[in-house]
SEKE-781349 format. One line per field, with one value per residue: residue in three letters; x, y, z of N, C-alpha, C in turn. Coordinates in nm, 4 decimals. Example, Ala and Ser with C-alpha at 12.3 -4.5 7.8 and 13.67 -1.06 7.14 Angstrom:
2
type	(Ala  Ser)
n_px	(1.3190  1.2850)
n_py	(-0.5690  -0.2250)
n_pz	(0.7800  0.7080)
ca_px	(1.2300  1.3670)
ca_py	(-0.4500  -0.1060)
ca_pz	(0.7800  0.7140)
c_px	(1.3200  1.2900)
c_py	(-0.3300  0.0030)
c_pz	(0.7800  0.7870)
This chain:
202
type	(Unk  Unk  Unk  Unk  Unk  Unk  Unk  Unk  Unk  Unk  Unk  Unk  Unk  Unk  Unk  Unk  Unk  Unk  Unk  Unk  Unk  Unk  Unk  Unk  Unk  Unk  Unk  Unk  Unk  Unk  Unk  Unk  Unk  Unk  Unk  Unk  Unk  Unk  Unk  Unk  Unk  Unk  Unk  Unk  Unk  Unk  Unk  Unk  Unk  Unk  Unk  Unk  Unk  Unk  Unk  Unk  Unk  Unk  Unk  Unk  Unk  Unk  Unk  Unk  Unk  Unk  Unk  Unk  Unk  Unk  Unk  Unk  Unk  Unk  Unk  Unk  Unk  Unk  Unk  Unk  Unk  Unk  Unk  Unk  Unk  Unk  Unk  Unk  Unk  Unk  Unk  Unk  Unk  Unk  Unk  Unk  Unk  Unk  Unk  Unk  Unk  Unk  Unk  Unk  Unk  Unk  Unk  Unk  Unk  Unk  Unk  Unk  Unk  Unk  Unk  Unk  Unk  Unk  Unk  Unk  Unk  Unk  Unk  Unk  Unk  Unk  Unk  Unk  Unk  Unk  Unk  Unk  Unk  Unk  Unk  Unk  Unk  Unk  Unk  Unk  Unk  Unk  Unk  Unk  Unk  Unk  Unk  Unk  Unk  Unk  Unk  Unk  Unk  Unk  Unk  Unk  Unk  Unk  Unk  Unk  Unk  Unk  Unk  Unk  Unk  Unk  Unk  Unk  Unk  Unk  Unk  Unk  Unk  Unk  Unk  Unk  Unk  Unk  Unk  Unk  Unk  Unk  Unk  Unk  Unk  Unk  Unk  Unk  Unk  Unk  Unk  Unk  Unk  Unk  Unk  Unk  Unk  Unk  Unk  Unk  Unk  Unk)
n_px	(8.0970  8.0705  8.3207  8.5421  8.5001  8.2785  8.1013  8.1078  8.0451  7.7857  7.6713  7.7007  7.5177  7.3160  7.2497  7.2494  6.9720  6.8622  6.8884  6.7701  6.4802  6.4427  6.4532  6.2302  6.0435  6.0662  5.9702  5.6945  5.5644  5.5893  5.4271  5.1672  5.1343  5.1642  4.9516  4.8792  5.1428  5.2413  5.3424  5.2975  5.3080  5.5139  5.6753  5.6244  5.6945  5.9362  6.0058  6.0297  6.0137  5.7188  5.8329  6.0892  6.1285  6.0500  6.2679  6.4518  6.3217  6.1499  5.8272  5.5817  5.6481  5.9280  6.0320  5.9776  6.1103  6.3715  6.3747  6.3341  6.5776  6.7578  6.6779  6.7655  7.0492  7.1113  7.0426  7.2352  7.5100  7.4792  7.4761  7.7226  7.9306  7.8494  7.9195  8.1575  8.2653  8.2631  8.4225  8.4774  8.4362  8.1863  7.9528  7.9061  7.8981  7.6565  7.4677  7.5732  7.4650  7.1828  7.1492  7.2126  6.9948  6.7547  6.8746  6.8383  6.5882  6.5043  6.5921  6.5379  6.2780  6.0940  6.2127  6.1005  5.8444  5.8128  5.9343  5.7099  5.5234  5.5607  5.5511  5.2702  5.1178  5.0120  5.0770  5.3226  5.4287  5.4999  5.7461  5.8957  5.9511  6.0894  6.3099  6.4013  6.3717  6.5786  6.8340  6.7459  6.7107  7.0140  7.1522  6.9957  7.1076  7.3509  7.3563  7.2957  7.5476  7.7220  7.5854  7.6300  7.8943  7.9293  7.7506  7.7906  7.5928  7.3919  7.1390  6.9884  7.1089  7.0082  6.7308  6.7859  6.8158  6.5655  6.4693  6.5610  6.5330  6.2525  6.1981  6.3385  6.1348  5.9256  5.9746  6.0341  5.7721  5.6642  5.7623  5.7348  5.4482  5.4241  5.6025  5.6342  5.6221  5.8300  6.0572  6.3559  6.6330  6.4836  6.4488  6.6656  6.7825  6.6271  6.6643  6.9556  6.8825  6.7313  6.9014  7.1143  6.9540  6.8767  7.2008  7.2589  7.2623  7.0711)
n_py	(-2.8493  -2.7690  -2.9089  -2.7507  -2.8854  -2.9603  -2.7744  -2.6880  -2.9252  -2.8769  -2.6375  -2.6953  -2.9006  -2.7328  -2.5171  -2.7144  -2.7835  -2.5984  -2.5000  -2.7016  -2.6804  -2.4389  -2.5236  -2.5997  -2.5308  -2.4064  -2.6128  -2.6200  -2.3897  -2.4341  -2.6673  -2.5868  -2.3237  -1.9524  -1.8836  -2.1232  -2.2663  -2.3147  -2.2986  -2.5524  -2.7445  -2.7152  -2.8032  -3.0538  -3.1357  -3.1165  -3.3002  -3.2954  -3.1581  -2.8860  -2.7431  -2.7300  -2.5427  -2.3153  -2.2671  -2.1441  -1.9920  -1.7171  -1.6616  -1.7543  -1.5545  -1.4623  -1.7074  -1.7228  -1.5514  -1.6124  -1.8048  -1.6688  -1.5254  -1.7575  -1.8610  -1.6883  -1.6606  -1.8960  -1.8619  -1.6361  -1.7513  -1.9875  -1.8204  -1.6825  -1.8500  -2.0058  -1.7641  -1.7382  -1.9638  -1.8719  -1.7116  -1.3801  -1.2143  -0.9042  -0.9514  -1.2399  -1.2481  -1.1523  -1.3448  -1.5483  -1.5356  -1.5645  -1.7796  -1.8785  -1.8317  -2.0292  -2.2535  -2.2318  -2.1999  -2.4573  -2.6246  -2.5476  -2.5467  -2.5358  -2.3067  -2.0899  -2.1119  -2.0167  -1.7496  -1.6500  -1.6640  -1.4970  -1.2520  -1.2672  -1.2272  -1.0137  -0.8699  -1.0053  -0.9026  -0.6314  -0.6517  -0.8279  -0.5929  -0.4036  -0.5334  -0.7132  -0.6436  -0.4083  -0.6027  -0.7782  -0.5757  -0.4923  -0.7417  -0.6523  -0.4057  -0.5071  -0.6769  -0.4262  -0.2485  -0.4503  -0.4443  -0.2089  -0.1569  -0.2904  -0.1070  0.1547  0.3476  0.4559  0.4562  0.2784  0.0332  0.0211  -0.0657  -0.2790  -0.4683  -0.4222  -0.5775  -0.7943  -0.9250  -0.8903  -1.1425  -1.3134  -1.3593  -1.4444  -1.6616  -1.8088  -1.7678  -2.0012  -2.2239  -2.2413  -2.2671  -2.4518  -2.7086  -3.0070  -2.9763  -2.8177  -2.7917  -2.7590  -2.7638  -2.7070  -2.4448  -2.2825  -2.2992  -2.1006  -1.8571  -1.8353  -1.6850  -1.4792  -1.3821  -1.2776  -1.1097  -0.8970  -0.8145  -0.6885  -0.3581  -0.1463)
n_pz	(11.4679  11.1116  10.8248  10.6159  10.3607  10.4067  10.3988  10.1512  10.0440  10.1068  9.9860  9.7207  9.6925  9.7384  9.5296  9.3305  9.3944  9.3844  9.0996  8.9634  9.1158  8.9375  8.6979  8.6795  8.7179  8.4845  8.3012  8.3981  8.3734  8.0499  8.0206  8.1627  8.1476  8.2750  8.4895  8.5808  8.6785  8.9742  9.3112  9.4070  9.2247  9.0709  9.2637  9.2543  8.9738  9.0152  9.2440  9.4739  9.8015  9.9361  10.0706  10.0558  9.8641  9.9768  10.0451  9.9262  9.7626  9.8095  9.7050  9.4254  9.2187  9.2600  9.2307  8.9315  8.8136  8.8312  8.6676  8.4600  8.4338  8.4363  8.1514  7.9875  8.0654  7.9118  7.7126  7.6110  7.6845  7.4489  7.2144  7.2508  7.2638  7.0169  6.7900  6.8911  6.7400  6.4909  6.1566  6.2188  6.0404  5.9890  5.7816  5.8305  6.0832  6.1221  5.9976  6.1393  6.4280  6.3241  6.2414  6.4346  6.6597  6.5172  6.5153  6.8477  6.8713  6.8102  6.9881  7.2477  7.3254  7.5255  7.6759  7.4552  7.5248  7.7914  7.7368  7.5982  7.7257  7.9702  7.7466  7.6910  7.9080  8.0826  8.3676  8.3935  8.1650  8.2023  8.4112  8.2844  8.0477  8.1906  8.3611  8.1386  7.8996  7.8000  7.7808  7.6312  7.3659  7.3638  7.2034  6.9617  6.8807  6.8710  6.6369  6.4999  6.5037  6.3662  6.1076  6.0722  6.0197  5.7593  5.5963  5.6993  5.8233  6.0393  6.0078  5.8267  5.9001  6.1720  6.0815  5.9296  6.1851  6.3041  6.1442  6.1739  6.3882  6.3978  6.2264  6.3435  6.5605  6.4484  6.3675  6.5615  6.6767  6.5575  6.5801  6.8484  6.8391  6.7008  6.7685  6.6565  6.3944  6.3148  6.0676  6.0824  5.9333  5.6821  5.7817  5.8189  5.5737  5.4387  5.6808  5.5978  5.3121  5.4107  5.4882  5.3239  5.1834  5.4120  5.5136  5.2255  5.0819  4.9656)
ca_px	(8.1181  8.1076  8.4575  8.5261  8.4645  8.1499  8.0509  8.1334  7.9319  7.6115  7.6491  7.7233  7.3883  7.1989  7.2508  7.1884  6.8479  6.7968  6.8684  6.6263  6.3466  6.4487  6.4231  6.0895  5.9583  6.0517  5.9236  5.5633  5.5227  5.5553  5.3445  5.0800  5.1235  5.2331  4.8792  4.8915  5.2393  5.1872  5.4924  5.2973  5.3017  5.6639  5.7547  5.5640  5.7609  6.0808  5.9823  6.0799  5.8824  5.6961  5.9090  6.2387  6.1106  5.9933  6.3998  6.5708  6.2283  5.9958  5.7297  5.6089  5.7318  6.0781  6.1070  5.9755  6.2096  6.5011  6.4120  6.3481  6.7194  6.8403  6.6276  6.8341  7.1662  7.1251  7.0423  7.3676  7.6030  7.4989  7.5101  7.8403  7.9868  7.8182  7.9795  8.2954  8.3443  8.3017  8.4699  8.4800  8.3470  8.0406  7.8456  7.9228  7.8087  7.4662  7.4397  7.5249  7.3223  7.0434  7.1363  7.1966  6.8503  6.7050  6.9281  6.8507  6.4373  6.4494  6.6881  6.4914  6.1088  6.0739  6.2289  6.0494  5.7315  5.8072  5.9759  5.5417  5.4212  5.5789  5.5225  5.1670  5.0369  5.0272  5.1905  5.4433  5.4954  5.5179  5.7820  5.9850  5.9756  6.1795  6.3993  6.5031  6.3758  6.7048  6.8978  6.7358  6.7711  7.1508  7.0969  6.9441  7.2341  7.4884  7.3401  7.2821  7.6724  7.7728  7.5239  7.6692  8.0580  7.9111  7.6612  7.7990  7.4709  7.3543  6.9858  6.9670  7.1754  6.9336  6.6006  6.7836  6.8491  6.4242  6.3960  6.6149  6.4791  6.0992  6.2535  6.3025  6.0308  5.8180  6.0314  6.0313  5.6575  5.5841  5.8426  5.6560  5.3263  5.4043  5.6857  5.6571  5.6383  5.9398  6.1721  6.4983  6.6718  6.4312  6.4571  6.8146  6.7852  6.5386  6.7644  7.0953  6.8512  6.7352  7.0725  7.1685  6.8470  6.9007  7.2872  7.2857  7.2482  6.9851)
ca_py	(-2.7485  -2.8408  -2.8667  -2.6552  -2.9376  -2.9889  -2.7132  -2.6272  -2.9749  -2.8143  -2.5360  -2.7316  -2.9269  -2.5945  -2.4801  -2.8209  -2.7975  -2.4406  -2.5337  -2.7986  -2.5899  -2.3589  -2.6166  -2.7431  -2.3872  -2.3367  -2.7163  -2.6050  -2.3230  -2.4946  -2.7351  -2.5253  -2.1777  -1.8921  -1.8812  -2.2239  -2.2759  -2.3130  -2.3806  -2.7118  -2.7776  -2.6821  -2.9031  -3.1849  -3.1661  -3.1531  -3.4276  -3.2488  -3.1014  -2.7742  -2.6792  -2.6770  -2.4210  -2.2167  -2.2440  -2.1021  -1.8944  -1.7088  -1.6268  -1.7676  -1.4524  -1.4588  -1.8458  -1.7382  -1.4356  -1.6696  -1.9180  -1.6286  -1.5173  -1.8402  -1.8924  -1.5427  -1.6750  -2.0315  -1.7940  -1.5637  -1.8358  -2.0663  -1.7006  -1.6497  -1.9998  -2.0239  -1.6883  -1.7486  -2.0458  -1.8167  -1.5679  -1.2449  -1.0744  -0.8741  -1.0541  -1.3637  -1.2266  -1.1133  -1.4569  -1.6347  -1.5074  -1.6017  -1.9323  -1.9522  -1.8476  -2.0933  -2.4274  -2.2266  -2.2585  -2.5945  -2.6749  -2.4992  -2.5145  -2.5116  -2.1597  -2.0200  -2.0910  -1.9431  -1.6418  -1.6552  -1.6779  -1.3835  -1.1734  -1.2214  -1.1913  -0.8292  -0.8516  -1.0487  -0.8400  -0.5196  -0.6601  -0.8422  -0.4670  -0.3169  -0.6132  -0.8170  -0.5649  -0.3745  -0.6711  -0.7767  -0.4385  -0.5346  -0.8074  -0.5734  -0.2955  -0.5469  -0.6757  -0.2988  -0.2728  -0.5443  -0.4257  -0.0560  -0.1723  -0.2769  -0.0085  0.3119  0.4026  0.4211  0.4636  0.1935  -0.0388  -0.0031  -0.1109  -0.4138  -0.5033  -0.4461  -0.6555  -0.9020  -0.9417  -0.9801  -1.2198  -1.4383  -1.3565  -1.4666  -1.8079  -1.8542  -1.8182  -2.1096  -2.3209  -2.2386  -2.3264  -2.6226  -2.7747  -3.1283  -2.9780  -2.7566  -2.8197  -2.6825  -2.7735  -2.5402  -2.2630  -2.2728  -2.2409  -1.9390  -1.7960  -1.7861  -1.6182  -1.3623  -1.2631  -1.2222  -0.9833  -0.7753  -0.7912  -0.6084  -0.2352  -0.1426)
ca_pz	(11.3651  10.9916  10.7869  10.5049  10.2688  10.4440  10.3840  10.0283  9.9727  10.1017  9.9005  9.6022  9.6847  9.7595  9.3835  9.2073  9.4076  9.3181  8.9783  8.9824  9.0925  8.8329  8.5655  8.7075  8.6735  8.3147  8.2936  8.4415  8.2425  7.8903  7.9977  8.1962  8.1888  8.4155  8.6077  8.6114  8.7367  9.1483  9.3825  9.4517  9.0734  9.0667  9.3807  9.2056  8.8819  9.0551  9.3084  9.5918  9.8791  9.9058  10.1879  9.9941  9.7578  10.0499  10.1380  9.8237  9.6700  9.9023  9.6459  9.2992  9.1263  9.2650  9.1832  8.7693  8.7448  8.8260  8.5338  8.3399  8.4172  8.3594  8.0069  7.9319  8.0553  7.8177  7.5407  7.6018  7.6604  7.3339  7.1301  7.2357  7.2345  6.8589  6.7154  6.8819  6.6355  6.3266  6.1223  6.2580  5.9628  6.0185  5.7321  5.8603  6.2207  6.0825  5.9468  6.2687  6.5184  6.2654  6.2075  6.6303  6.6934  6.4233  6.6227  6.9527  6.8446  6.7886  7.0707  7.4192  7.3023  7.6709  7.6896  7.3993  7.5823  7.8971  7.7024  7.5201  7.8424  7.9871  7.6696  7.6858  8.0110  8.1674  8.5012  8.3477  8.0699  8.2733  8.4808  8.1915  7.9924  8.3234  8.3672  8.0391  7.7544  7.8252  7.7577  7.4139  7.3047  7.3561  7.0816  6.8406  6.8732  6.8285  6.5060  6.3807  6.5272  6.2767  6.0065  6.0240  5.9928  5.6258  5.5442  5.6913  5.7579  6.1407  6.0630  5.7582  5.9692  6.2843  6.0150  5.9024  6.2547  6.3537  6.0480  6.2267  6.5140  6.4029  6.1526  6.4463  6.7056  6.3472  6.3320  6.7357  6.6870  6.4922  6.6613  7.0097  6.8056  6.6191  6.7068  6.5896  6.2279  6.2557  5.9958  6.1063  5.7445  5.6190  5.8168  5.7789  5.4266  5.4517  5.7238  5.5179  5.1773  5.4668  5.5615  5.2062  5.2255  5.5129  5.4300  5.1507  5.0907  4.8501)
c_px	(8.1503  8.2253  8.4157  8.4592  8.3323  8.0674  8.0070  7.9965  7.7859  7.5772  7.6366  7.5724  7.2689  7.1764  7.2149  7.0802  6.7927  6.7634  6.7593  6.5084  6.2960  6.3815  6.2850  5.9867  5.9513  5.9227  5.7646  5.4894  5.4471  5.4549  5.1740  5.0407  5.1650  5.1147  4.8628  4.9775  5.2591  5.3165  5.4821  5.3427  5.4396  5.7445  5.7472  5.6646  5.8942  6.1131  6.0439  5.9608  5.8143  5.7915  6.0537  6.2692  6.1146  6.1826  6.4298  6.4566  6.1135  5.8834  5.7389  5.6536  5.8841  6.1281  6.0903  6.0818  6.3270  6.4666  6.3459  6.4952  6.7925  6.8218  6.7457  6.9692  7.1765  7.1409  7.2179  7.4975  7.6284  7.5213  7.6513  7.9172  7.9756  7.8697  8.1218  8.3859  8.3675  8.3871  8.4229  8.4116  8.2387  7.9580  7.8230  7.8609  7.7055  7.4484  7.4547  7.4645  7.1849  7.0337  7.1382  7.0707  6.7354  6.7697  6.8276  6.6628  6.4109  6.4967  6.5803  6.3738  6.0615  6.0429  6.1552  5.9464  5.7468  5.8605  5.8006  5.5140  5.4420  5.5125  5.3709  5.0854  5.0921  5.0970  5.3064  5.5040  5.5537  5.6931  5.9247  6.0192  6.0960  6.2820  6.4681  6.5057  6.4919  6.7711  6.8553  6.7299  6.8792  7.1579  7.1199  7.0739  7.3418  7.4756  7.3349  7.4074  7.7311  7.7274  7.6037  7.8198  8.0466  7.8436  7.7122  7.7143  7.3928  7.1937  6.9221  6.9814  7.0543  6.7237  6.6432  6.7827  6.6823  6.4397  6.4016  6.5779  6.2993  6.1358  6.1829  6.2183  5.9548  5.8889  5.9954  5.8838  5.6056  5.6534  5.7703  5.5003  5.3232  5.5400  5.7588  5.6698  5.7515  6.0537  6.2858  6.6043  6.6088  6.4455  6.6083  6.8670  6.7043  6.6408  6.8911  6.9653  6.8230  6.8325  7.1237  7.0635  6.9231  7.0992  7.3732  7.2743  7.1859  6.9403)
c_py	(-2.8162  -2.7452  -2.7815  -2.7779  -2.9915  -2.8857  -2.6841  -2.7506  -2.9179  -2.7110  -2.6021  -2.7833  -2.8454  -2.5904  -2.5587  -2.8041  -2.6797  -2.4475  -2.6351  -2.7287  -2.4892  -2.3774  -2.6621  -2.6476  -2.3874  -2.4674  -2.6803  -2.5316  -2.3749  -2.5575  -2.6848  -2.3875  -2.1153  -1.9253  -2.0323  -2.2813  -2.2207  -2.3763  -2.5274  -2.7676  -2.8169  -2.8428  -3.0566  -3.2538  -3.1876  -3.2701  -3.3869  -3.1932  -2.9726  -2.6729  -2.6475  -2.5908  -2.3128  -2.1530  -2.1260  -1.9924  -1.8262  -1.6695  -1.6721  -1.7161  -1.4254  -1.5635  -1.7916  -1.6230  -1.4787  -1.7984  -1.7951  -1.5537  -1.6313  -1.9418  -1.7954  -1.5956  -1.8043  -1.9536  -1.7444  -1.6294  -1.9556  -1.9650  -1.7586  -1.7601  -2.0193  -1.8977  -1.6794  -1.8438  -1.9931  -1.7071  -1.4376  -1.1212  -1.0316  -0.9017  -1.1824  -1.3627  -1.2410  -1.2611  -1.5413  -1.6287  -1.5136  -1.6958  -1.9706  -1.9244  -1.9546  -2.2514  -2.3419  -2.2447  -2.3611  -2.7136  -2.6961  -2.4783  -2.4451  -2.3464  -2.1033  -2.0189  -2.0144  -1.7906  -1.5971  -1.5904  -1.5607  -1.2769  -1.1310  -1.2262  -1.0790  -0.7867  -0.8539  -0.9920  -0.7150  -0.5826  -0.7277  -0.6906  -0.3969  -0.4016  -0.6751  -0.6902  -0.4894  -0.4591  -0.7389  -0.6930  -0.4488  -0.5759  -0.7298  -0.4810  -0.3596  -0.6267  -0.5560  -0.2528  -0.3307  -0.4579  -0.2458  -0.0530  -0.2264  -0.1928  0.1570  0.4145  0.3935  0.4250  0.3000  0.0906  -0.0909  -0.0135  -0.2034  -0.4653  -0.5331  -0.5919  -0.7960  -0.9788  -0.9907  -1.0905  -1.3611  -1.4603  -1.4539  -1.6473  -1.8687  -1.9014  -1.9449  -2.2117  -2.3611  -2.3087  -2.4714  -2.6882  -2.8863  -3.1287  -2.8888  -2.7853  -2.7540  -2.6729  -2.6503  -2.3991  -2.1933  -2.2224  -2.1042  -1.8710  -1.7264  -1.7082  -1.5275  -1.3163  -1.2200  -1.0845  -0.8448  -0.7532  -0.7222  -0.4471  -0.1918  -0.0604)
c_pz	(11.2319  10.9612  10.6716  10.4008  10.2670  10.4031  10.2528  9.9715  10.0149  9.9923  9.7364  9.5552  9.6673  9.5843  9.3276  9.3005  9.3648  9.1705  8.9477  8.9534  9.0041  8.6662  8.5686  8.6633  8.5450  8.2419  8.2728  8.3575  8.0972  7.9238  8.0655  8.2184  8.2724  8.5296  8.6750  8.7378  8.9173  9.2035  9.4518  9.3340  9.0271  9.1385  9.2744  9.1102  8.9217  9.1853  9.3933  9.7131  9.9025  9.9716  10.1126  9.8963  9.8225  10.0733  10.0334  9.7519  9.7706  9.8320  9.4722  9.1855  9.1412  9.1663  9.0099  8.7614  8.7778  8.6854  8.4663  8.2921  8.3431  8.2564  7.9655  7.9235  7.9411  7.6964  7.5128  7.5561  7.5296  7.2318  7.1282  7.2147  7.0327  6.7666  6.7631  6.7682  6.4948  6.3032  6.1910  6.1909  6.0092  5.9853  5.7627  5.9394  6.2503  6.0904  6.0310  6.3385  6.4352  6.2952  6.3299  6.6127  6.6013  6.4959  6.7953  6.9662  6.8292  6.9399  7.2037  7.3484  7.4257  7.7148  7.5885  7.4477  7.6635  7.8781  7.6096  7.6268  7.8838  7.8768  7.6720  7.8234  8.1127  8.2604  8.4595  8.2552  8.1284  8.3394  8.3505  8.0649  8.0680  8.3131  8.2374  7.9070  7.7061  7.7312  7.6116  7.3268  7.2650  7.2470  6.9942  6.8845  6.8621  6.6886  6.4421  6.4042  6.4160  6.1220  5.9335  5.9874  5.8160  5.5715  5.5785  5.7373  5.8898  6.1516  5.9597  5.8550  6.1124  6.2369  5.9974  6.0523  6.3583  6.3143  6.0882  6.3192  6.5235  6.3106  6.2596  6.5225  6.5959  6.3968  6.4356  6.7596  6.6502  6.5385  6.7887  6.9962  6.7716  6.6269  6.6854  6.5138  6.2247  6.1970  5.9766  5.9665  5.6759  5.6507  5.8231  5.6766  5.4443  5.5375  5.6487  5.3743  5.2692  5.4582  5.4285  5.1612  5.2977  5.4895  5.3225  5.1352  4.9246  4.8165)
């Protein structure tokens, strides 16, 4: 009979291999696509065997809708980590969650692909609409949240907060396209003259 501490290490192992395969997925993606992305493909990149995927994922759509959870959770946790360090104000707010998604585009290319990839292929979009769309909705209502504690104004407030949001999908795009030429400096600067944009009340 295994001890407790025997045990706990399997488990501990289970997860760093889960994670693994997780990572190998998002990995596969960027570099080949969803139809691409095959649980041999997977195994390959994570240098493991096909069989230990079979353990922890029984199907290639389970294994991508866990690295598209935990693209979602990286996002959440560098958000919140990165507006816990600022002021509290609400203009300030606006203005961080810009400037996070502008480090967090240059940071996880990886994830912006596999957050592409989903978007544009049909199954995958269907299935990320039901499951995540919810949750970046969130997002957007807590910038038009922020935006309405300065404006007053729950319908103005929830246009700057579109505005916000294609802002970045626009930025994310060209990051996901090109991004050996993305000049983070720059978009930094553009970022902070947006927010003084959307920001204001006009």
């Amino acid at each position: 009979m295994l001890s407790k501490k025997s045990k706990d290490l399997r488990i501990v192992r289970g997860e760093d291999s889960r994670r693994c395969l997780v990572q190998a997925a998002i990995t596969a993606v960027a570099q080949y696509g969803l139809a691409a992305t095959t649980l041999n493909v997977v195994a390959k990149i994570a240098g493991v065997s096909r069989t230990l995927i079979g353990f922890h994922f029984s199907s290639k759509e389970q294994l991508l809708d866990a690295a598209l959870e935990s693209a979602l959770d990286t996002y959440d946790k560098s958000l919140r980590k990165y507006l816990a360090q600022i002021n509290v104000d609400s203009q300030i707010q606006i203005e961080g969650h810009i400037l996070h998604d502008m480090y967090f585009a240059a940071k996880h290319s990886e994830l912006l692909s596999l957050w592409f990839a989903n978007w544009g292929e049909v199954r995958a979009t269907k299935k990320y609409r039901l499951s995540l769309l919810p949750i970046d909705n969130k997002y957007r209502n807590e910038i038009a949240e922020n935006l309405n504690n300065l404006f007053k104004d729950s319908q103005l407030s929830m246009q700057r907060a579109i505005m916000v949001d294609n802002f970045i999908y626009g930025v994310w795009l060209e990051c996901h396209l090109n991004p050996e030429d993305f000049d983070l400096e720059q978009y930094l600067l553009v970022a902070k003259n947006f927010n003084e944009l959307v920001a204001t009340k006009r």
